[in-house]
N, C-alpha and C positions, 0 to 999 in steps of 0.2 A: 493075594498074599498081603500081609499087614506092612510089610517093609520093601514092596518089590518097586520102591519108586522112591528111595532113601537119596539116590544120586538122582539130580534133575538133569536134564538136556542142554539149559542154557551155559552150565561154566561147566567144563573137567575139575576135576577134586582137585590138579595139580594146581589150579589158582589159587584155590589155598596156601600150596605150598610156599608160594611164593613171600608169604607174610612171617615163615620162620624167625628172619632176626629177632623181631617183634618177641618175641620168646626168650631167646638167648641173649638180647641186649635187658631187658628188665629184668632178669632173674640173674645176671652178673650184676648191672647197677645193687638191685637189692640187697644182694648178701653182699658186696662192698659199703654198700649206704650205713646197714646193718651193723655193720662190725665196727664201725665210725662212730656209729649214734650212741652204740652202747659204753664207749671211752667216753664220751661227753657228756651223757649222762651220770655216771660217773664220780667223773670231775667234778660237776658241779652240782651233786646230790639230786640229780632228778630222779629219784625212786618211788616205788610203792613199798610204802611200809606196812607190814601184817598187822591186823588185831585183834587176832585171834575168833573173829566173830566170821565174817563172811569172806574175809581177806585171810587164809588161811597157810601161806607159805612161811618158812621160816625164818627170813631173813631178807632183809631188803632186795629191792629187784630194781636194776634198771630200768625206765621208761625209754620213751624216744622211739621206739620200735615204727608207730607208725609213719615217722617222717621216712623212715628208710624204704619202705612201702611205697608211701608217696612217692620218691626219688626213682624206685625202678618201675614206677608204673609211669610216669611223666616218661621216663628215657625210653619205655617201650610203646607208647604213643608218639615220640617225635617220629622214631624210629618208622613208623608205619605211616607216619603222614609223607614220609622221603619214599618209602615205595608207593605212596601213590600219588608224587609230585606233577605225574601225567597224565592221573585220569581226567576224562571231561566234566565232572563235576566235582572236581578238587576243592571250589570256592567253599560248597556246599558242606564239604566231609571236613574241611580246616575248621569250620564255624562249628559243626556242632562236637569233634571231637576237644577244640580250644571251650566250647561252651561246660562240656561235661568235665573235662582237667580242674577248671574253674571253682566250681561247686564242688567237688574231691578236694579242692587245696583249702577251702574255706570251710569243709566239713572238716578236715583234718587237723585246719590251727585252732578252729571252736573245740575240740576235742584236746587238743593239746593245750591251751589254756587252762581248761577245766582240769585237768593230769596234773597242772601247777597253782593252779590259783583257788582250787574247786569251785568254779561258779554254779550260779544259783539253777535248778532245771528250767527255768523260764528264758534265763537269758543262751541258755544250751537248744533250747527251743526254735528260738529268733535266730539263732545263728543256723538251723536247721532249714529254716524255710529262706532266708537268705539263701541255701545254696540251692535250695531246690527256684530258687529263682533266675539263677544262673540258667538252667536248663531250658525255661521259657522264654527268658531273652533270646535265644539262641534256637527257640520254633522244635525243640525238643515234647511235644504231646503225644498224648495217645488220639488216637483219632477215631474219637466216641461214636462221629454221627454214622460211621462207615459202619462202624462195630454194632451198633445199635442198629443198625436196619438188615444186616446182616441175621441178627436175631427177634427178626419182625421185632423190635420195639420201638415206640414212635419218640420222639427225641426232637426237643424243640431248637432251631437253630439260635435263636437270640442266646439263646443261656447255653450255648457250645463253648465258648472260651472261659466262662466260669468255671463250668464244670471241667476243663480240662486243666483251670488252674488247679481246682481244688482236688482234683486225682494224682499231680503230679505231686503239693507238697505232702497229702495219706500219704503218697506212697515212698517218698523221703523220709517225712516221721518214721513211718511205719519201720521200714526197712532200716534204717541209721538205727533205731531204739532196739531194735530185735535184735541184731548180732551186737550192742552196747553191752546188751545183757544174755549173751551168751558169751560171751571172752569172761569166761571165769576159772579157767582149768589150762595148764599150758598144754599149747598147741591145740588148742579145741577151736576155737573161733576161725583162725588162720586155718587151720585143718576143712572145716565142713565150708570155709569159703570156696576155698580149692575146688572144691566135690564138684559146688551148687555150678560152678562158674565155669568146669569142664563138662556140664551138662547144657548149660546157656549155648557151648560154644559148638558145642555137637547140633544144638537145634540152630546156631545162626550156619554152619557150614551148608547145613541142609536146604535151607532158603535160597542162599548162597546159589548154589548149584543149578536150582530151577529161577536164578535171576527175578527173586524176589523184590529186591528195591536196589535199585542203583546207588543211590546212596544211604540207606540203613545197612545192605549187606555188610561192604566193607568197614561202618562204623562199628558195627558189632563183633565182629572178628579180630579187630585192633583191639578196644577195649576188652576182650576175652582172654585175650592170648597177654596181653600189657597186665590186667588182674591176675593169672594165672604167674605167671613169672616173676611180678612185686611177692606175691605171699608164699611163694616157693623158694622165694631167696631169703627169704624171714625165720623160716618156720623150724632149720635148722639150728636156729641162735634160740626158738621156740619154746620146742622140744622138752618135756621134763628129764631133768631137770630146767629148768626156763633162765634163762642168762639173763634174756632180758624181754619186755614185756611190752605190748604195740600200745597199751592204755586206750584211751575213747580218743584219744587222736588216730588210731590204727584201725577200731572198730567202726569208729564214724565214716573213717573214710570208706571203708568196705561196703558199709550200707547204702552210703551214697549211691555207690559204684551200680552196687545189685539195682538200686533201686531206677538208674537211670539206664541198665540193660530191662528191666522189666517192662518200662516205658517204651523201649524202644521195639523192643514188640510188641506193643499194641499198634501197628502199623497201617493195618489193613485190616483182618480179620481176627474175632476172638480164640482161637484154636491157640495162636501160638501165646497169644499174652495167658491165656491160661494155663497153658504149661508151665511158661517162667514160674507163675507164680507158685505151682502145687513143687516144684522144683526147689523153691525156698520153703517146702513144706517146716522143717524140721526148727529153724529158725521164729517161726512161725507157734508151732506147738508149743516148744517153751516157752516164748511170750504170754498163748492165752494160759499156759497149767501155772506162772506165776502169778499172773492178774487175778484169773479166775479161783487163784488159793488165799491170796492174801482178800478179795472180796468176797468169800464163803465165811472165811476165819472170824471177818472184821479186824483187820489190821491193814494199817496203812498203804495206799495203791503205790506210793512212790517214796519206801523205805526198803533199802537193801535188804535181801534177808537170803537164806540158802533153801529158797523155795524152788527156785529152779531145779528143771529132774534132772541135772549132770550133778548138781550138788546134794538130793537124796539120793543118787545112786552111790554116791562115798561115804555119805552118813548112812547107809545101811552095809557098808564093809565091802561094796566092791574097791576094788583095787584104782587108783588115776589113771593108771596107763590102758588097761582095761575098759574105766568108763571112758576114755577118751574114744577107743576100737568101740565099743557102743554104738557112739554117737556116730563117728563117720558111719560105720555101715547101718544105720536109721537115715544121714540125710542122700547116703547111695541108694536107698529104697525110693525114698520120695523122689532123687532124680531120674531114677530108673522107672516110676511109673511116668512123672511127666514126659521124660522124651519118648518114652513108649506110646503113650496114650497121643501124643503129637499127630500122630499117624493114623489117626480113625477117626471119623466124624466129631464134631464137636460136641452134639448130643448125646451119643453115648459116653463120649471121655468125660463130658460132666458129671452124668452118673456114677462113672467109676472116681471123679475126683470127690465128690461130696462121699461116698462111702469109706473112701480111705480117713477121711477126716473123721467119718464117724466110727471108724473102728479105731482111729487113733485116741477119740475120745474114751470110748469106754475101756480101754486097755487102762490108760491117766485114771479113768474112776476106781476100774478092779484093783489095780496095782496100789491103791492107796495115794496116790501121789497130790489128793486136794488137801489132805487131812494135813496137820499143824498143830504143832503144842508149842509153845512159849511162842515169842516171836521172832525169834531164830530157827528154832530147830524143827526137824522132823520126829514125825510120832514113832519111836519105836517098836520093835516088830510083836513083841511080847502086846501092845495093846493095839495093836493093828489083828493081830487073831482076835483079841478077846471080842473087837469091834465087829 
């Protein structure tokens, strides 16, 4: 049976339980952080102003959202380094969960700078691999050579720590950029983080149980349950109508987050870093059907526009609240194949992963969703038949 080995031998599930506060303490910080942030912002005009182009709300919105994120994710990580002020490699789990807080706070003021000052995408960049720097100070890698020989490929060790730097800040870019540019609808970004990050935490509990890594288990289950309770405390102040708004200090910090749980499973073998990944499927998708529309179009690779498919699914009349239910239940698909497919051979779940991607593609083809007129908008339906 595909699932008769979900629970492993080496922990009871109740070790889990034991990390609850962790939960309850960042998801109380956050919706207090939250309600704080949005009076200050406020006060001293830190808003997003509409205009009418891609910014499409009707009246100024608060920022600030993401520091309050921040806030209950910090308190839901101290919180979890206090339950584990006695395990035997405490030194070990202090360093890389102090490592990953690090690069979350540095993604999250680069973000909130840019929210105030709008700096340039390069210097938003440099501030991106700056945190994903943090992560390798801190011995934060994926561990290619294991991974690699795992799947008979032969892998040179001199150029092991290249390669492992240049995987961790892809996969920073990567993931910081991809949910930057999915927070364009309220409560969509904070919403499909939620998703992606109760599905990370269902595959770390799993490890977990069969005494996977002494110290990755427990880092993963902190930072899961610390992510899950920061953006659950938000998402209420979120909500459309949207009070107030996390901007790319909230989105960055998210990606960071994702990106240094995805890292963290690549541990040992590729099964589970494969998952994570097909897991941020949806995040993912949107990124290539924006790229890959503005690069068919011939229009600019790094100008805003409502290319993305949450922004033609309301340019072709579905309703926000609706696309938003959309989109969660698209990145609940992708979670549910990854921790499904967690559980069978690597070989065939890659099959199964590369097919998902590719029925995801030609859904994006059928559905129109490359096509573009002007350089804002979407092709309307009337010349989408004719086409």
């Amino acid at each position: 049976m595909i699932f008769e080995e979900v629970i492993g031998p080496s922990r009871p599930i109740t070790w889990v339980l034991n990390f609850w506060p962790i939960l309850a303490s960042s998801f109380a910080a956050s919706f207090i952080a939250t309600l704080f942030c949005k009076k200050i912002a406020i006060k001293f005009n830190i808003v997003d102003k509409p205009d009418n182009l891609v910014k499409t709300h009707k009246e100024p919105i608060a920022y600030l959202g993401g520091i309050g994120i921040l806030i209950g994710l910090t308190v839901g990580v101290l919180t979890g380094i206090a339950c584990l002020r006695n395990h035997e490699s405490f030194s070990t789990i202090l360093k890389w969960l102090l490592g990953i807080l690090a690069g979350g706070s540095i993604a999250c003021l680069i973000g909130l700078t840019d929210d105030i000052f709008d700096i340039k995408p390069s210097q938003k960049i440099l501030g991106q691999i700056l945190a994903a720097t943090m992560l390798i100070l801190v011995g934060i890698t994926p561990n290619l050579t294991i991974i690699c020989e795992s799947l008979n490929i032969s892998f040179l060790p001199k150029f092991e720590l290249l390669a492992e730097i240049f995987v961790v800040i892809v996969f920073v870019l990567g993931a910081t950029n991809s949910l930057n540019l999915l927070d364009g609808l309220d409560g969509l970004c904070g919403g499909v983080t939620a998703i992606i990050t109760v599905a990370m935490l269902l595959l770390s509990i799993h490890l977990a149980t069969w005494g996977f890594s002494d110290i990755g288990d427990p880092v993963r289950i902190i930072i899961c349950l610390g992510l899950v309770g920061g953006v659950c405390g938000f998402l209420p102040f979120n909500r459309h109508p949207a009070k107030i708004f996390m901007g790319d200090a909230g989105s960055m910090l998210l990606g960071f987050m994702i990106a240094a749980l995805m890292i963290l499973f690549a541990e040992k073998t590729p099964r589970w870093w494969m998952a994570s990944i097909i897991v941020f499927g949806l995040p993912i998708l949107d990124t290539a059907v924006a790229l890959l529309r503005r690069l068919i179009n011939h229009r600019p690779l790094f100008v805003s526009d409502r290319g993305h498919i949450y922004d033609q699914m309301i340019d072709r009349g579905i309703p926000l609240k609706k696309t938003v239910k959309i989109c969660y239940v698209l990145a609940g698909l992708y979670a549910l194949v990854g921790v499904v497919m967690s559980q069978i051979r690597t070989r065939y779940a890659a099959v199964v992963y590369v097919l998902v991607f590719v029925v995801s593609a030609l859904i994006v083809w059928r559905g129109g969703y490359l096509k573009m007129e002007g350089l804002h908008g979407v092709v309307p339906k009337e010349k989408q038949k004719q086409s």
